[in-house]
KEKOLBA-603064 format. One line per 8 residues: number of its first residue (from 1); their letters; for each residue x, y, z of C-alpha. Coordinates in Angstrom, 1 decimal. Layout:
! residues N
NUM) a) X:Y:Z; ...
END
This chain:
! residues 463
1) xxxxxxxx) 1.5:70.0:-25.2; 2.0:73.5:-27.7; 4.9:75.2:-27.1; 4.8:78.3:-26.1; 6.9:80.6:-24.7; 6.3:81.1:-20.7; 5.5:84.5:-20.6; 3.1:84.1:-23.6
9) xxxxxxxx) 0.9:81.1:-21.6; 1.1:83.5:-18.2; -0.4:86.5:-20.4; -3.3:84.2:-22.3; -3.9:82.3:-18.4; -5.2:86.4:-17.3; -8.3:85.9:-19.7; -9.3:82.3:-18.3
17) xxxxxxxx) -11.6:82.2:-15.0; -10.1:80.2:-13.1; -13.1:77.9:-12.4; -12.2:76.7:-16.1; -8.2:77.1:-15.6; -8.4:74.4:-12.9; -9.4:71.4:-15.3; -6.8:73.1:-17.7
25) xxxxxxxx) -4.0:71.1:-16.5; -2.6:69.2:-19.7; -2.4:72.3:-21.8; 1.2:73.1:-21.3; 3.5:72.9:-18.3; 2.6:76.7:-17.4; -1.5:75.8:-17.1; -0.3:72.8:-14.9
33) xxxxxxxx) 1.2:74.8:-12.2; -1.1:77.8:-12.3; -4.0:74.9:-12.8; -3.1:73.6:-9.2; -2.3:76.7:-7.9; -5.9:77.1:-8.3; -7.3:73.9:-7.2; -5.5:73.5:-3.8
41) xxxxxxxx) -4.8:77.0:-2.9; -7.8:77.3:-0.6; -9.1:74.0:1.0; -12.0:73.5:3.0; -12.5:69.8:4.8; -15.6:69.4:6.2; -16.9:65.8:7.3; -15.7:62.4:7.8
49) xxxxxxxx) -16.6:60.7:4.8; -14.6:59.2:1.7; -14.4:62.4:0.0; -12.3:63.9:2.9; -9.9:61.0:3.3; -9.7:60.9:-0.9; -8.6:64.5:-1.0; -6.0:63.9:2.7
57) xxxxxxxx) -4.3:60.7:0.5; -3.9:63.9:-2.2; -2.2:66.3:-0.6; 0.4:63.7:0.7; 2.2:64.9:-2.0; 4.4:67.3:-0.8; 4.1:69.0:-4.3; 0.1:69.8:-4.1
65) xxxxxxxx) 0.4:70.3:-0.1; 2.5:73.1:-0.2; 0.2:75.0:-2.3; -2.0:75.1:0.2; -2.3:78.8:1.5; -5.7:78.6:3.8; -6.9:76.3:5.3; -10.4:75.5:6.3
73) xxxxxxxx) -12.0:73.0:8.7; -15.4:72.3:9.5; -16.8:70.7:12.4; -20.5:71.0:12.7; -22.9:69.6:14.3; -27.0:70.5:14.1; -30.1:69.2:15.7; -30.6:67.8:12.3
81) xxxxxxxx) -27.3:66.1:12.5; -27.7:65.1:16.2; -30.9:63.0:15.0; -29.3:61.2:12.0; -26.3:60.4:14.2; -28.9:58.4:16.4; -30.5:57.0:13.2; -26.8:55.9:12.4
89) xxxxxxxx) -26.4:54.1:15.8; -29.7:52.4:15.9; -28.7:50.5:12.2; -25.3:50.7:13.5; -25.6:46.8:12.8; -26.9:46.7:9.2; -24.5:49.3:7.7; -21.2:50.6:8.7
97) xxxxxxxx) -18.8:53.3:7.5; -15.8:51.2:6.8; -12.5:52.7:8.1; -14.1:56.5:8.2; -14.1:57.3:11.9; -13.4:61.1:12.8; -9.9:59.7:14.7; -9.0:58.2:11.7
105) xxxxxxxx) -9.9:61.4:9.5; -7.6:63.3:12.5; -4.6:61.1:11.9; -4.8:61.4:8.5; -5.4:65.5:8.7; -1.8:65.0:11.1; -0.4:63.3:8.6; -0.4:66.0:5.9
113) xxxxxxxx) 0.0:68.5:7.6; 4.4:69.0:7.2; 3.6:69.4:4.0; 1.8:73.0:4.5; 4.8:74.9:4.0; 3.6:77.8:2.8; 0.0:78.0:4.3; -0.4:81.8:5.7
121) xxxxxxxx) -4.2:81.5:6.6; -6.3:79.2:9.0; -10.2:78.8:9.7; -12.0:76.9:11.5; -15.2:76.4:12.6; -16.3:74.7:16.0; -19.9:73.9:15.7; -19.7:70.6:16.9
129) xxxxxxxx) -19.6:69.9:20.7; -18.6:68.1:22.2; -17.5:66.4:19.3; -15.2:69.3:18.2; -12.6:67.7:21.1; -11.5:65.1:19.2; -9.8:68.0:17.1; -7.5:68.9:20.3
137) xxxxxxxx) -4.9:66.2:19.0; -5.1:67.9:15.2; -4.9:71.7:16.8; -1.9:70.6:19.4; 0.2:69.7:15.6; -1.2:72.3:13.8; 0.2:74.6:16.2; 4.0:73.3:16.6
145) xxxxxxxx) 4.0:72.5:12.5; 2.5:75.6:11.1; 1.2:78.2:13.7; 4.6:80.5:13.5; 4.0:81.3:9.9; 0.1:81.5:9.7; -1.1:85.4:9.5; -4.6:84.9:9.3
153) xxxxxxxx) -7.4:83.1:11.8; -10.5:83.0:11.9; -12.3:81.4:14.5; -16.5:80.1:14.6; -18.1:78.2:17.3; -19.9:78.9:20.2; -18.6:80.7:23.4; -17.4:76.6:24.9
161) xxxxxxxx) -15.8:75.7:21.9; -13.0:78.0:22.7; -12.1:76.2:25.6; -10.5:73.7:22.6; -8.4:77.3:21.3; -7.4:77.9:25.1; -6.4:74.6:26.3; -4.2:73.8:22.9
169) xxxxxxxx) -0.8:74.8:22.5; -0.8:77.8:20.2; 2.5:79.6:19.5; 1.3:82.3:17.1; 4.0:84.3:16.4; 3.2:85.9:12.9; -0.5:86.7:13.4; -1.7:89.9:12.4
177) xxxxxxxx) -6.0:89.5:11.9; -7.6:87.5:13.9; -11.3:87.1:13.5; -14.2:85.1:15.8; -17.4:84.9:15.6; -19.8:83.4:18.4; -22.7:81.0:17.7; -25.4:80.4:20.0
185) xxxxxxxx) -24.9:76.9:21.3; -27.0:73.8:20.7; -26.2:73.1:24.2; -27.8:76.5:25.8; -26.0:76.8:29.8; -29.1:77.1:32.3; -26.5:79.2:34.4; -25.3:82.5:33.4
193) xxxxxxxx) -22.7:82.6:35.8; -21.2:79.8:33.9; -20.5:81.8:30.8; -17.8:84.1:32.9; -15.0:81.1:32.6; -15.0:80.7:28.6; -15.3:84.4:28.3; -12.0:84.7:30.2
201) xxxxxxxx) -10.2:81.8:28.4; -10.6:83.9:24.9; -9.4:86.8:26.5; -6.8:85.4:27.8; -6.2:83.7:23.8; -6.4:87.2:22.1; -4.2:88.6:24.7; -1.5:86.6:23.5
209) xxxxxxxx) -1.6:88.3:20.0; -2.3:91.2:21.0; 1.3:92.7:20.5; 1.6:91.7:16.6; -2.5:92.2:15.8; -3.4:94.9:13.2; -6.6:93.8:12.6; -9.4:92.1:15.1
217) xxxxxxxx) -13.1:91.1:14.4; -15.3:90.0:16.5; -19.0:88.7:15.6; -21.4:87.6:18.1; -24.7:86.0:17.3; -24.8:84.3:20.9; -27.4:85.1:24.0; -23.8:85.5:26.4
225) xxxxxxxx) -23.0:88.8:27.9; -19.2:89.1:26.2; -18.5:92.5:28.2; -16.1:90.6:29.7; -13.7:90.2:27.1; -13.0:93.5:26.8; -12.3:94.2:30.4; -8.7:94.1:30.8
233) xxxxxxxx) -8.0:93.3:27.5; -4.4:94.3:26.5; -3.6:97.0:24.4; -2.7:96.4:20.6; -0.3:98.7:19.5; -0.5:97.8:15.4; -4.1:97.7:15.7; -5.9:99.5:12.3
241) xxxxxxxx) -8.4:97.1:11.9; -11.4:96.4:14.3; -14.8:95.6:13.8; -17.4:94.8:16.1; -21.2:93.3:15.5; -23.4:92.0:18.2; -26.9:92.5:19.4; -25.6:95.5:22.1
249) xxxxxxxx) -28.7:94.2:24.6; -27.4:90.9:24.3; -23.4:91.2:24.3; -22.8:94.3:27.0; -25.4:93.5:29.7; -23.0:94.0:32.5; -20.3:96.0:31.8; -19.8:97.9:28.1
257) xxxxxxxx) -17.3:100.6:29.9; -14.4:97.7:28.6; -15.1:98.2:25.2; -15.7:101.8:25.0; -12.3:102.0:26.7; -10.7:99.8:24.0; -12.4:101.8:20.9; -10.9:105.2:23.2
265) xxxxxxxx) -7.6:103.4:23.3; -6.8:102.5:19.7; -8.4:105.4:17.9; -5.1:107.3:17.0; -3.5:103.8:15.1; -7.1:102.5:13.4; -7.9:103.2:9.6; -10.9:100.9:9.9
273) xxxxxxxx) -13.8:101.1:12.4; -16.9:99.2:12.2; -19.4:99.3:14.8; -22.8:97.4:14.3; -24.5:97.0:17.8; -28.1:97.4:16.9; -30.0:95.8:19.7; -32.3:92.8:19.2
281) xxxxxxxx) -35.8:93.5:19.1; -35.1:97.6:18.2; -37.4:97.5:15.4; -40.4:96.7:17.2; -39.7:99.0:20.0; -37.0:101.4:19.4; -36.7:102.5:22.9; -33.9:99.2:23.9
289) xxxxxxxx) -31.7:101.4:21.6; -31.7:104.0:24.4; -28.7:102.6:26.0; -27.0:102.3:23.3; -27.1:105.7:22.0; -26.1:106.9:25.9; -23.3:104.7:25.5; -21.8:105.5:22.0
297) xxxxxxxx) -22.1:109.3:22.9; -20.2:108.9:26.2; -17.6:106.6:23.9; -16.8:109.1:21.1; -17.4:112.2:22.8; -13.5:111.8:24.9; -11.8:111.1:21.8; -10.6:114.7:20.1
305) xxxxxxxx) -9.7:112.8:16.6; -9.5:109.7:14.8; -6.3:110.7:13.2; -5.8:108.1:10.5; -9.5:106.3:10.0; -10.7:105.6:6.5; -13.0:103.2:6.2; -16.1:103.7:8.8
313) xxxxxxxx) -19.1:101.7:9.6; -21.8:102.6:12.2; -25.2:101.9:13.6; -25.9:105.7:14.8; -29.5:104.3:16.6; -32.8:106.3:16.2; -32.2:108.2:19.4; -29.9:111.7:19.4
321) xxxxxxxx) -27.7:110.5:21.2; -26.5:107.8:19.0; -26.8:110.1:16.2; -24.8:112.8:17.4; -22.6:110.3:18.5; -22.2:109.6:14.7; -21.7:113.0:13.4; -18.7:113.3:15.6
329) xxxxxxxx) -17.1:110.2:14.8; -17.6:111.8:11.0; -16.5:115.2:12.3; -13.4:113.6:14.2; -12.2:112.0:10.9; -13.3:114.4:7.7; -10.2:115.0:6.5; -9.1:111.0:5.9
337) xxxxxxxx) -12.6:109.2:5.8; -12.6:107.1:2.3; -15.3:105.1:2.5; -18.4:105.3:5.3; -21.6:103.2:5.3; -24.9:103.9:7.5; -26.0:100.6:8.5; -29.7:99.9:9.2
345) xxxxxxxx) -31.4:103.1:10.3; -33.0:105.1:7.9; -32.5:108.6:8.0; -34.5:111.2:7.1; -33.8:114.6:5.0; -32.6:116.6:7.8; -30.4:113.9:9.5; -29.0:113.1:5.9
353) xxxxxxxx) -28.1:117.1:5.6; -26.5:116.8:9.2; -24.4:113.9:8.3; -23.0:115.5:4.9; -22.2:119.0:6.4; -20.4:117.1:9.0; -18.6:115.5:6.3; -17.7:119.3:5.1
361) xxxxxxxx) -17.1:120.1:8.4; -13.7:121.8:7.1; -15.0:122.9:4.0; -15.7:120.9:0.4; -15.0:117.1:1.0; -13.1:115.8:-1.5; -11.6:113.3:0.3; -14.3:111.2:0.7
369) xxxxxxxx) -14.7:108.3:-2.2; -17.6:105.7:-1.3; -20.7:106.4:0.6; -24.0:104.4:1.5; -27.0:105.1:3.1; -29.9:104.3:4.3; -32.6:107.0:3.8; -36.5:107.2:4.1
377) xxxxxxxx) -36.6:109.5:1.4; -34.3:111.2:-1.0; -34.8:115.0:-2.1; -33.8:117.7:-3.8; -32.0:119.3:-1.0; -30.2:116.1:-0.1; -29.0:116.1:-4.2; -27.7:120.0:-3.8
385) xxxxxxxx) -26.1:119.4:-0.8; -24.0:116.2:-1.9; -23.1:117.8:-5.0; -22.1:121.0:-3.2; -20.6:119.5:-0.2; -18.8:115.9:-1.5; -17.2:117.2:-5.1; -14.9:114.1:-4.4
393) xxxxxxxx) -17.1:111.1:-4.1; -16.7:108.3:-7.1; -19.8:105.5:-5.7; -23.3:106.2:-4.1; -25.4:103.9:-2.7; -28.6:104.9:-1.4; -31.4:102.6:0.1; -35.1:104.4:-0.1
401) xxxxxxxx) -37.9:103.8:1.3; -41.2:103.1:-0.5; -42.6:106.8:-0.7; -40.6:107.8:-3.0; -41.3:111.2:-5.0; -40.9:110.9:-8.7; -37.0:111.8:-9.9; -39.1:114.1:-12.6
409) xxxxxxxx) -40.3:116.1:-9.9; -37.1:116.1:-7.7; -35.0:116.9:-10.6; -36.5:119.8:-12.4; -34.7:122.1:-13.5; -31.1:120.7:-11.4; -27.8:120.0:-13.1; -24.7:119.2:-11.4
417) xxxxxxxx) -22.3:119.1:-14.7; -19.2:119.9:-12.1; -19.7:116.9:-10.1; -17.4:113.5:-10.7; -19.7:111.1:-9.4; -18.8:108.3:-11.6; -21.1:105.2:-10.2; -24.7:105.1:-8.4
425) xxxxxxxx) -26.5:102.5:-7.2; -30.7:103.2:-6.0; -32.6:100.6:-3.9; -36.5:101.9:-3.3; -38.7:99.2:-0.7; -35.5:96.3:-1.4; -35.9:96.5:-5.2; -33.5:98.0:-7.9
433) xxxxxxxx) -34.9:101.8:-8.6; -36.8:102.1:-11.6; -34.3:102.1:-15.1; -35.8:105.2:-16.6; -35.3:107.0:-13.1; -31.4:106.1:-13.1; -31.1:107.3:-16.8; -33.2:110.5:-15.5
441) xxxxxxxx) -30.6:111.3:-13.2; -27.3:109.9:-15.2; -28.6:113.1:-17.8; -28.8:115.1:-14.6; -25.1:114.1:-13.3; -23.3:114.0:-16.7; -20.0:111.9:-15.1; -21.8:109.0:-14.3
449) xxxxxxxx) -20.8:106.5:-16.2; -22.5:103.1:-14.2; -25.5:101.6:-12.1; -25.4:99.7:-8.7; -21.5:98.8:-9.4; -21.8:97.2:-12.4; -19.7:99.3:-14.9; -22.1:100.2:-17.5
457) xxxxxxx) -25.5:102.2:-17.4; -27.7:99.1:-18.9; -31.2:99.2:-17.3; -32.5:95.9:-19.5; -32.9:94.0:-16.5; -34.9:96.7:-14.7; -38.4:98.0:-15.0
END
């Protein structure tokens, strides 16, 4: 090895990817340790097969195991899956896994698992079932050997594999983001009303961390009514995190007045907000959004402020409703709102002229930093007012439709030499906007200074 002074290694290992740092271990004792740092600092073990129990044997080494800071663990099981395993049994007698069972893969996973003595983040995913059970011995240790100390879960598996969560022993006492998201099950319930139990066990799991939480996530691509999980749910007073996505038609059939009261509950503490509840089948007949809209108006319109929110996301619907519904969320926050995102709907001039003067609602925004949008065309009225209205914002990302009017046209005679936009980003019909358009309107905007994030103006790639 060359000898080098600490420091000197530590400076040169900044400039190394660390894809390439990883097989950089016999370089000198300083790539060694920062070489496994990388390797083993985020595991995932997925499968029962010799690759798994090669890399368990591994981290019986107390030295590599307590690298470990999140862990990852996959159980997944498919339609695909379910037929090989059949395959498997049929030939059961011709060839056989020798030694690779998933109990013996558990054990093993027990074994290591003192050694994870500075692990601060844990994932896993239950899409097996009802294989995912024999995991209940694995979680049960988990729990009592590292669940004080994690911060971080994230949960994925359909609405019965939580039952496994519920019915293990966890002691969570440093958790502080918790995240699940719900699969539809491979194993679809026949009876609705059997749903209600499962739903109640993971309230009844968040519950329990809901007095150190500061940021929750919940995703739901499952056909369940989930309404129920926010009835009753306890209050979170650290909350400043909490996003939400889930078909709105599909998730809050039955009772939706539990989240709105949750959202109503926790908007003085939260700095983040994300709310994606565009209901399935909306763009082929807009009018299931109608609810929706009702709903997020009758949400937002109790709350005076949103003291302290940031960072917004929001499906505002294609009904008034929603949209106003949006605008006052925007209203309620101008004065600390960093970074806000449109999702999905694609607003037209006027809307987009609505939503920035209720961005300037107090006068010239220049708190404001990031903004994206979806619009069906962009204008020379929309330009004036952003450059007029939001003299802070650094990053713009715009998503057009495919009737766009030439940037000659829209940008005759306009120059915003006053405004500090630094970054833009144009999508027109999916597709990167035209190179010579971007340059167009980087001699408009002189403070630009790069294209759809990239930090530098190069259009090469681009027609």
């Amino acid at each position: 090895m060359v000898e080098l002074p600490p420091e000197l290694w530590l400076y040169i290992a900044e400039f190394i990817p660390d894809h390439e740092l990883e097989n950089m271990l016999d370089v000198s004792r300083v790539f060694y340790e920062l070489a496994l740092n990388v390797r083993y600092n985020e595991l995932i073990i997925e499968g029962v097969n010799s690759r798994t129990i090669a890399l368990l044997k591994r981290l019986r080494d107390p030295e590599v195991a307590s690298r470990v800071l999140r862990l990852n663990i996959v159980s997944r099981t498919t339609r695909t899956q379910l037929i090989d395993d059949v395959e498997k049994f049929r030939f059961s007698n011709l060839v056989r896994r020798k030694n690779v069972t998933v109990e013996s893969t558990t054990q093993c996973l027990i074994d290591v698992l003192p050694g994870f003595t500075n692990l601060n983040g844990f994932s896993v995913e239950f899409l097996g079932y009802p294989s995912s059970y024999k995991l209940i011995p694995f979680l049960n240790a988990a729990w009592s050997t590292f669940g004080k100390q994690i911060r971080t879960l994230s949960l994925w598996g359909h609405l019965d594999s939580f039952y496994i969560i519920a019915g293990s022993s966890a002691r969570l006492e440093s958790l502080d983001s918790l995240s699940i998201r719900l699969t539809s099950s491979i194993y679809p319930r026949t009876d609705e009303a059997e749903s209600i139990e499962p739903v109640k066990a993971l309230r009844n799991f968040v519950n329990g961390t809901s007095t150190r939480l500061k940021t929750f996530g919940l995703w739901s691509w499952a056909a369940t009514d989930i309404s129920r999980l926010f009835v009753d749910l306890d209050h979170f007073p650290l909350l400043h995190r909490f996003h939400i996505r889930t078909a709105f038609n599909k998730g809050f059939l039955k009772d939706p007045s539990g989240l709105a009261g949750f959202i109503q509950g926790h908007a003085s503490t939260l700095d983040d907000l994300q709310l994606w509840l565009r209901p399935t089948g909306s763009a082929v007949d807009p009018s299931l959004e109608e609810p929706l809209s009702k709903w997020l108006l009758a949400t937002v319109n109790p709350i005076s402020e949103f003291p302290v929110l940031k960072d917004l996301q929001f499906y505002p619907t294609h009904h008034r409703d929603g949209f106003d519904a949006f605008l006052l969320t925007i209203q309620r926050s101008a004065n600390t709102l960093i970074n806000l995102i449109s999702r999905d709907h694609y607003l037209s001039p006027q809307e987009t002229i609505e939503l920035i003067d209720a961005l300037a609602c107090n006068g010239p925004n220049r708190t404001l930093k990031t903004l994206r949008l979806n619009m069906v065309v962009l204008t020379g009225d929309v330009i004036n007012a952003m450059a007029a209205k939001l003299p802070g914002l650094v990053s713009l990302k715009l998503y057009i439709g495919d009737n766009q009017q030439p940037f000659d046209d829209i940008l005759k005679d306009r120059s915003f030499p006053s405004w500090q936009l630094h970054d833009v980003g144009i999508w027109c019909g999916g597709s990167p906007f035209n190179g010579e358009s971007m340059q167009l309107l980087a001699r408009t905007i002189p403070s630009i200074r790069s294209f759809w994030g990239h930090g530098h103006m190069k259009t090469d790639d681009y027609p």
